[in-house]
Structure formats: structure tokens, C-alpha cells
N, C-alpha and C positions, 0 to 999 in steps of 0.2 A: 648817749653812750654811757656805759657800765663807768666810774668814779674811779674802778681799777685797771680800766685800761688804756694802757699810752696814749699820748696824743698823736703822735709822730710813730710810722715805721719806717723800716729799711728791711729788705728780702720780699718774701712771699707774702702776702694775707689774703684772707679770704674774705669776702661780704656778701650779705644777703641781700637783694636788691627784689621788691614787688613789683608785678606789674608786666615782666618780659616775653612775653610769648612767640615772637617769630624771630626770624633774620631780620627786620626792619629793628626790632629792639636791640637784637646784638650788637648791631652797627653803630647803634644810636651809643648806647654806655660804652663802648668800647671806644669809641672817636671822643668824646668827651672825656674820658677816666683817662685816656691816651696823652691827652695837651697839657694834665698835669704835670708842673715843671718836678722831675724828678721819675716818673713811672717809667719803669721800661720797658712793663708788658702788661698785658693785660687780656684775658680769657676768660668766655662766659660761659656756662653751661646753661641752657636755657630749664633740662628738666628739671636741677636742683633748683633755680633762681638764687646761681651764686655767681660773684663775679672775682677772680681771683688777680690781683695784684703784684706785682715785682715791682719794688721801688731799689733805686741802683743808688739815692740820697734820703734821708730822714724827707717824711711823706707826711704832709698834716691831714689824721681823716675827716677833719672838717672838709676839708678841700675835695677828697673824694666823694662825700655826701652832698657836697655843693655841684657836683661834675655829674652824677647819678641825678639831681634835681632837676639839672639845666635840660640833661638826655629824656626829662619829664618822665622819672621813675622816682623810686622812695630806696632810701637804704635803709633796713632795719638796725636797731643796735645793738 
């Protein structure tokens, strides 16, 4: 991750995630990005390979790059 950008959100974000090509990926990061304590939604479009976030408490993106790993995909930074 870029030195200037937060560690933690709260609202919207967006991320770039590799690797997503079907319904079997969407489900995959979206149930994973999902059990992060704090998210409380979470939307993927698969043409961009973005995955967009709403955290309702301050959100470590480690944690979401850890939850995109686990879903066996890459988050860019």
C-alpha cells in the first residue's frame, strides 16, 4: 500500500482485486471480505476487478487484503 494512505476506513472503498472471473470468485471475496469484523457490505464487479467496501467501524486494509488472500485472490495497491 501507497505510505499516504490510511490504514483503517470507515464508509465506502473501493479495491482492485486479480484473478476474479466468474460467480464462483464473487462469492468467494465477497464471503470472506464479508466476516471482516466491521464491513457491512460488500460488492464486486467482476468486469472492473473491483471489489467495493462499506465499513459501518474503522476497517484495517490489511485485514481486507488478508480476506481477498484467504478467498485465493491478490489485492493490488
Amino acid at each position: 500500500m501507497l505510505s499516504s494512505t490510511p490504514r483503517t476506513f470507515v464508509g465506502s472503498t473501493t479495491f482492485t482485486v486479480t484473478g476474479m472471473t466468474c460467480d464462483h470468485c464473487r462469492r468467494a471475496v465477497t464471503e470472506e471480505i464479508a466476516a471482516v469484523d466491521g464491513v457491512g457490505s460488500v460488492t464486486v464487479d467482476l468486469a472492473s476487478g473491483t471489489v467495493t467496501v462499506t465499513a459501518e467501524h474503522p476497517v484495517d486494509r490489511a485485514d481486507i487484503a488478508a480476506a481477498v488472500d484467504e478467498a485465493g485472490y491478490a489485492l493490488l495497491p
